[in-house]
Residue frames relative to the residue before (quaternion, step in Angstrom):
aa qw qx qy qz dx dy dz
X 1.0000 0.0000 0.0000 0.0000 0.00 0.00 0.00
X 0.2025 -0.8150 0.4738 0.2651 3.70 -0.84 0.64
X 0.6105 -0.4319 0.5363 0.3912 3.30 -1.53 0.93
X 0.0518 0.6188 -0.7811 0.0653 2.74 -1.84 1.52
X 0.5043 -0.7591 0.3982 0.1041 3.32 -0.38 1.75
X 0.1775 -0.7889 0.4665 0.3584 3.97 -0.54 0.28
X 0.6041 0.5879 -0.4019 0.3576 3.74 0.84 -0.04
X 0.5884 0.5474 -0.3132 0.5060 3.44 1.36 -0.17
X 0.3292 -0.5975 0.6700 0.2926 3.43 -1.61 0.61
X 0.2592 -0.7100 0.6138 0.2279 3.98 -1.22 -0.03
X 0.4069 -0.5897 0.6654 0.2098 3.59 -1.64 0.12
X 0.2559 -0.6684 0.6019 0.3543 3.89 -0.77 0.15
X 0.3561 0.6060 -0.5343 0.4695 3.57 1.08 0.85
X 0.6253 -0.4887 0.4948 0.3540 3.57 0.78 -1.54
X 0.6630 0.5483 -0.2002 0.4687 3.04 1.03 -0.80
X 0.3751 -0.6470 0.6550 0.1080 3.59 -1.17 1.56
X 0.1226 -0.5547 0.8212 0.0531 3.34 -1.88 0.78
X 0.0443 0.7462 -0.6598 -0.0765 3.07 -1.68 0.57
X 0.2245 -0.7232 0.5048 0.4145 4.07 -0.31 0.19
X 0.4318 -0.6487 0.6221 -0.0755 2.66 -1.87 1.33
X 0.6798 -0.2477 0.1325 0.6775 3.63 0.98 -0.52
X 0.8060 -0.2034 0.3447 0.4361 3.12 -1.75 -0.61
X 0.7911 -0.1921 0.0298 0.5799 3.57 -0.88 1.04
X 0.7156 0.2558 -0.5819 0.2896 3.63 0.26 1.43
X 0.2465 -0.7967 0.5187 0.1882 3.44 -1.65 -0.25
X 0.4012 -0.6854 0.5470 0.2646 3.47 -0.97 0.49
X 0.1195 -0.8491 0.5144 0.0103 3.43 -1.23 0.93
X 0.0485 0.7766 -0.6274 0.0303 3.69 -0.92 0.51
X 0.3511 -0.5851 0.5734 0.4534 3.10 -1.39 -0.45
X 0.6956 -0.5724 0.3184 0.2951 3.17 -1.87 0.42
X 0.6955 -0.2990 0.3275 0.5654 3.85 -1.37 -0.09
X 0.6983 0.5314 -0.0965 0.4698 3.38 0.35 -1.76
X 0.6292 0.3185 -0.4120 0.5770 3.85 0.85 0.20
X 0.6907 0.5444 -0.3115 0.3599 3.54 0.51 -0.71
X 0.5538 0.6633 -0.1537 0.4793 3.28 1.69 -1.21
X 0.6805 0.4901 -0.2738 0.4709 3.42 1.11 -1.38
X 0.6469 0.6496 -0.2293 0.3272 3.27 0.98 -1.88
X 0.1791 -0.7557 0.5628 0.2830 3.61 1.42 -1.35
X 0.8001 -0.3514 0.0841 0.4789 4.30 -0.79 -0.01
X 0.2995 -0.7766 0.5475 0.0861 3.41 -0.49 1.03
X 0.2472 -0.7845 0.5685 -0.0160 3.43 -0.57 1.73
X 0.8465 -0.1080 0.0188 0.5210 3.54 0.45 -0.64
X 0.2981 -0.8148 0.4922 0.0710 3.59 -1.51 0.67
X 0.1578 -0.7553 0.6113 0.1758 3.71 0.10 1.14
X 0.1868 -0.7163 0.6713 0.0358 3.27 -1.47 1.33
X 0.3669 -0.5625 0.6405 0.3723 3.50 -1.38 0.66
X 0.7813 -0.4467 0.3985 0.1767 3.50 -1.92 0.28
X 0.2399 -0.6784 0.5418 0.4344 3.74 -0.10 0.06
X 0.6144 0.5403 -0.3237 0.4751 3.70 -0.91 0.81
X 0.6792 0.5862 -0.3003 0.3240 3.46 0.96 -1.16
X 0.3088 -0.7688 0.4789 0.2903 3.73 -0.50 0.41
X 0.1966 -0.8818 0.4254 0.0538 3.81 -0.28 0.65
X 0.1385 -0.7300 0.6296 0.2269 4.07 -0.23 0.32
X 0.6739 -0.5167 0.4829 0.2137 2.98 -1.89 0.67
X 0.6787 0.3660 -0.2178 0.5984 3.71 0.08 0.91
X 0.7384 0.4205 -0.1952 0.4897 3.69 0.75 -0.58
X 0.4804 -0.7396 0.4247 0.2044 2.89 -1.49 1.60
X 0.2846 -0.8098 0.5026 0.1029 3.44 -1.17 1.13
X 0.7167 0.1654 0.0603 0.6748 3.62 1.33 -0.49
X 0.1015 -0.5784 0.7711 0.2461 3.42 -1.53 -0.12
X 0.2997 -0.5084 0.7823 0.1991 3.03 -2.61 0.19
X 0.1067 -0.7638 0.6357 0.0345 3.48 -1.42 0.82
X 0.0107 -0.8864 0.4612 -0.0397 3.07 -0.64 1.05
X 0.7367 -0.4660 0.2116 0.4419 3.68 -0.32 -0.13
X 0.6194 0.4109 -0.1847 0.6430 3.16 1.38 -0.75
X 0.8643 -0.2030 0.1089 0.4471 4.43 0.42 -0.48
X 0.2805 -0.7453 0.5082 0.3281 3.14 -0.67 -0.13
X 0.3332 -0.7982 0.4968 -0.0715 3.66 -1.31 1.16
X 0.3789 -0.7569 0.4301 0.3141 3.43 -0.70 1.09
X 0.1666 -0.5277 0.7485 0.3653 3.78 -1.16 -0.28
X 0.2264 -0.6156 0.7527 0.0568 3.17 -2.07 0.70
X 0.6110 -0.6014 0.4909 0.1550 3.43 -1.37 0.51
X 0.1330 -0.9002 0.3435 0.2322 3.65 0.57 0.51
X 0.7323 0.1905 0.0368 0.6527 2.94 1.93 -0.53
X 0.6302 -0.5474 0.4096 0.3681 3.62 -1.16 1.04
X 0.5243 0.6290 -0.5204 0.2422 4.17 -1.42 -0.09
X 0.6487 -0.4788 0.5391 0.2434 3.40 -2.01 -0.60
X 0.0996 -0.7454 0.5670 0.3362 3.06 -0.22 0.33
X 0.3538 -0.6466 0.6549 0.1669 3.13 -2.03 1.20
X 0.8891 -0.1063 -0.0526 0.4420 3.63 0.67 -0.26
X 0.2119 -0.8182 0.5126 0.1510 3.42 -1.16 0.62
X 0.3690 -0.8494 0.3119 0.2124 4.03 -0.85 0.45
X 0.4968 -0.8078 0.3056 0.0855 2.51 0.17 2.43
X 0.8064 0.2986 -0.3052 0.4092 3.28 0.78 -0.50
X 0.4798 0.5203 -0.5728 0.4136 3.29 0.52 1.00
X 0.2680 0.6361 -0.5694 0.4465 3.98 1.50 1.10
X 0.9024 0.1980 -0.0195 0.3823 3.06 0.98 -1.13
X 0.5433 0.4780 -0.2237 0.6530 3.29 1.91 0.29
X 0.2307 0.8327 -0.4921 -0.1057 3.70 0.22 -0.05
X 0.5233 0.6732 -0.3196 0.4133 3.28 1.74 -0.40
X 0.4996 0.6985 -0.3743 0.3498 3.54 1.47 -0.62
X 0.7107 0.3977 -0.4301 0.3895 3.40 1.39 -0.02
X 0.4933 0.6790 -0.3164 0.4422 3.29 1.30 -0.04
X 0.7473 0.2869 -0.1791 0.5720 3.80 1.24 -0.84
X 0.7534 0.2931 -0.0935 0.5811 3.65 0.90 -0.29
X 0.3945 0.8194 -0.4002 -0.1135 3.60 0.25 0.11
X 0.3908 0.6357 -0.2682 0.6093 2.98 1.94 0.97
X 0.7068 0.1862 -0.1262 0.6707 3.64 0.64 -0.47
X 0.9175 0.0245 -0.0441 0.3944 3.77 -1.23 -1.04
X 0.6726 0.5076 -0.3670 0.3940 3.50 0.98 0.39
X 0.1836 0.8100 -0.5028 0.2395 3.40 1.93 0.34
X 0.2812 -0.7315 0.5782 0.2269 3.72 -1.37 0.33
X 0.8636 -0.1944 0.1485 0.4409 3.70 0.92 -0.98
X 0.2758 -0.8079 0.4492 0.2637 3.27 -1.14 0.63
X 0.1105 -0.9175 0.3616 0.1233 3.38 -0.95 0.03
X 0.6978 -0.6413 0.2332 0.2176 3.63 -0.47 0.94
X 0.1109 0.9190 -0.2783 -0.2561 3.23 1.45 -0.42
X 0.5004 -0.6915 0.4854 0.1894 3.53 -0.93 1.23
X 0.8379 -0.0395 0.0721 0.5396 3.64 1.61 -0.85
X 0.4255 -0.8078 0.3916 0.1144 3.00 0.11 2.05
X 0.5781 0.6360 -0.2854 0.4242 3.52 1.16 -0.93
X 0.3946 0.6278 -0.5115 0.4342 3.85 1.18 -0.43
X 0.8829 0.3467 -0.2679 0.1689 2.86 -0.25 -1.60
X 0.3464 0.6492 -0.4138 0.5360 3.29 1.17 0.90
X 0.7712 0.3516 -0.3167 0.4259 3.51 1.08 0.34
X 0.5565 0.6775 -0.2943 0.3804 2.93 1.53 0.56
X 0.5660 -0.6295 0.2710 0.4582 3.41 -0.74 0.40
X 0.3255 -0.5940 0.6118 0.4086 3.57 -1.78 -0.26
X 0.7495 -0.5099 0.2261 0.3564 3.34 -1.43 0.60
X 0.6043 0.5078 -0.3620 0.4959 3.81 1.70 -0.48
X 0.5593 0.6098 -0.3786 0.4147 3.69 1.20 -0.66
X 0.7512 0.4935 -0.1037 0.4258 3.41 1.28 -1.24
X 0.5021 0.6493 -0.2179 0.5281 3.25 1.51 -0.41
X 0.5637 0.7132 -0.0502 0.4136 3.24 1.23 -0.78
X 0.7385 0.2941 -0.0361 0.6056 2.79 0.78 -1.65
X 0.6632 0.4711 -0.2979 0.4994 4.11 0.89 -0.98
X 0.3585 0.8188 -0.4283 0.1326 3.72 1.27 -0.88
């Protein structure tokens, strides 16, 4: 069964949000995406700077078995991306809560994040 954190909001994409400061958030994908994916070899990052919409892919994950979009769960900029998954890509596979994060983002509209799931809503769906 995958770990479905309670401090985290979720995407029915997969993808974890966490807040990071004031109008930002940290992003990854979930246990249960990483699980599905199987070993993750390489990680297309958006740019720092890049403006992103809620619903749109920002990156892919490649793994042994396919390759997968990331989506934006929420509108903003990204302010930062995790460089060391250039050279770590497995970090989403052992950590995908903590050092396997993928990006932050600025948010353009705090009010999104009201459309995300809670961790029992998500649980559900990854069950």
């Amino acid at each position: 069964m995958a770990d479905v954190p309670d401090d985290l909001k979720y995407t029915a994409e997969h993808e974890w949000v966490r807040d990071a400061g004031p109008a930002r958030v940290r992003v990854g994908i979930t246990d249960y995406a990483q699980q599905a994916l199987g070993d993750v070899v390489y990680v297309s990052l958006p740019e720092v700077g890049a403006s992103v919409v809620q619903g749109a892919a920002v990156g892919e994950v490649e793994s042994t078995k396919s390759v997968s979009d990331i989506y934006a769960p929420l509108s903003g900029t990204v302010a930062a991306r995790n460089d060391k998954l250039d050279e770590q890509p497995d970090l989403i596979n052992s950590d995908p809560y903590g050092e396997g994060w993928i990006l932050e983002l600025d948010l353009s509209d705090e009010a999104q994040k009201d459309e995300l799931l809670d961790p029992a809503t998500y649980g559900s769906l990854s069950g």
